[in-house]
N, C-alpha and C positions, 0 to 999 in steps of 0.2 A: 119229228126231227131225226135226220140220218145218224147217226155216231160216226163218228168223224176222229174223233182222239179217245185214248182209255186208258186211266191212271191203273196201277198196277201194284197193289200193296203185296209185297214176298219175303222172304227172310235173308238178311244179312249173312244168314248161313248155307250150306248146301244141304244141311238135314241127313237124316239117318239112312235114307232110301234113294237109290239113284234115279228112281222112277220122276222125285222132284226137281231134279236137274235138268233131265231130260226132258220133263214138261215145260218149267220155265222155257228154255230153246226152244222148242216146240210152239211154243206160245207166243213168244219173241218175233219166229220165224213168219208166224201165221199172221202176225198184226200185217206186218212190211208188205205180205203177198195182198192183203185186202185192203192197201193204201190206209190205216189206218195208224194215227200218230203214238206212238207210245208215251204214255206222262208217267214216271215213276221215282224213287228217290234216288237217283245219281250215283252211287254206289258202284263200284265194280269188283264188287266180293257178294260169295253166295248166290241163291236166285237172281238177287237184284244186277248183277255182273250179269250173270247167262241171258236172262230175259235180251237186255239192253243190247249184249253182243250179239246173238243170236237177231235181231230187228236190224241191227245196223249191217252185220253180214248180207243181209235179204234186203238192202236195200233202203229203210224202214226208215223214218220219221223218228226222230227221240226228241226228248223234253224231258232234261233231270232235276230236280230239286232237292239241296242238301241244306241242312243247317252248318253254320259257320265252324261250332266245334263240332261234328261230325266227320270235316273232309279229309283227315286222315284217316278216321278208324276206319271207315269203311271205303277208304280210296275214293278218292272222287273224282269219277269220269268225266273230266273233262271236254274230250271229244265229240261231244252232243251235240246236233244240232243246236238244242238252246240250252244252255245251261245257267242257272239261278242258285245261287249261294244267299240265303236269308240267316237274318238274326237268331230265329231258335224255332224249335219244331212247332209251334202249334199255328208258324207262318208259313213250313213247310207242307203241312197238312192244306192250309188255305190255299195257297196257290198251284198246288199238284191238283186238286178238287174242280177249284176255279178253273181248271185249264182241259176239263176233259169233259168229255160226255158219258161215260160210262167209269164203273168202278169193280175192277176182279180183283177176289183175293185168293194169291196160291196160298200155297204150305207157309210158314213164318212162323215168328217167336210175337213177344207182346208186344213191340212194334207196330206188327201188324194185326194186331189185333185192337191197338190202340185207335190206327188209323182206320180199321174198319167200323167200329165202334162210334167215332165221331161222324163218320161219313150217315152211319146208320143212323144217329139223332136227331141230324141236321137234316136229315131228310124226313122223319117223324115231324119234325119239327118247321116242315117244308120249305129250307130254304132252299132245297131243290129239290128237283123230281128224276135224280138221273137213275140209271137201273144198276144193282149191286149185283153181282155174279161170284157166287161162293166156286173154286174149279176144287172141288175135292179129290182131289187125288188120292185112291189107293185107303179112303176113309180116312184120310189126316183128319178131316173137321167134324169128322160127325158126333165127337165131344161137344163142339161148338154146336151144332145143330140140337142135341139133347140137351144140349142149358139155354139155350132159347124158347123152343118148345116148352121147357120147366119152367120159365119167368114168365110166357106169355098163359101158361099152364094155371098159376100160383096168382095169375090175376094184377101181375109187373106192367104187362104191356098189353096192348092189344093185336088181334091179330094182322092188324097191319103190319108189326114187328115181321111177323114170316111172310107175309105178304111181300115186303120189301125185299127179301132176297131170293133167288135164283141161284139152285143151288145145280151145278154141274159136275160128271164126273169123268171128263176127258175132255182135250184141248180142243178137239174136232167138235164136243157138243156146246164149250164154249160159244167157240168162234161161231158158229153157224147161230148161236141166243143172240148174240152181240148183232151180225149183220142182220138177222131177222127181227130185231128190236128199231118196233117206229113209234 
């Protein structure tokens, strides 16, 4: 199956490093140039702002998802092709999921580490088989990488756990995992 759409867990923040700014954009940019839809949480502060603006500057396809008290704190982009306002985040998490074929995670806070974490069980757990793509930028995650590694290490998980993600370290090795995933 082609990928077609790809939800996009990032942080409400812009983070310490400009390099994640620029990536989100960069990322953003890249979805719109390879017709591909963006699903991400609706936001238009931090990554999740740059991503979104950066896809729609380029043309790009969006699909935001906010929970209801959410859409001030984090501005809620209304402007989207579609936009979905739900009851509370673990229907946010569902319908951003449900709505894509792929799953990247930039830089973020617990958020999105929440959302990748779920993403990652349910697909242990196969209620799907879609492909998770960690974009490490500049070594944000590779904490996250070494406590995986230790859980699946320590006999938590199995290596299906590492198995399950694709761990990339630039927007160009992303994007080219993404379009070359069949």
């Amino acid at each position: 199956m082609r990928i077609q759409s790809v939800c996009v867990y990032c942080g409400a923040r812009d983070g310490a490093r400009s390099s994640y700014g620029e990536a989100a954009e960069a990322f953003g940019r890249g979805l719109a140039e390879r017709d591909l839809r963006l699903v991400y949480g609706a936001g238009d502060v931090g990554l999740m702002g740059r991503v979104a603006r950066a896809a729609q500057a380029a043309g790009g396809q969006t699909f935001g998802v906010i929970p209801e008290h959410l859409v001030r704190r984090e501005v809620a982009k209304t402007d989207l092709q579609t936009y979905v306002v739900t009851e509370t985040m673990h229907e946010r998490k569902k319908v951003m999921l449900y709505n894509a074929d792929a799953v990247v995670l930039l830089p973020g806070g617990a958020g999105s580490l929440d959302e990748l974490f779920e993403a990652l069980t349910w697909r242990q757990l196969e209620l799907h088989h879609k492909p998770i793509f960690v974009l490490n930028i500049d070594g944000y995650w590779d904490p996250l990488k070494a406590l995986i590694d230790h859980v699946v290490g320590e006999g938590f998980a199995g290596e299906e756990t590492t198995a399950a993600l694709t761990w990339v370290t630039s927007v160009e090795d992303a994007l080219a995992s993404i379009s070359a995933h069949v």
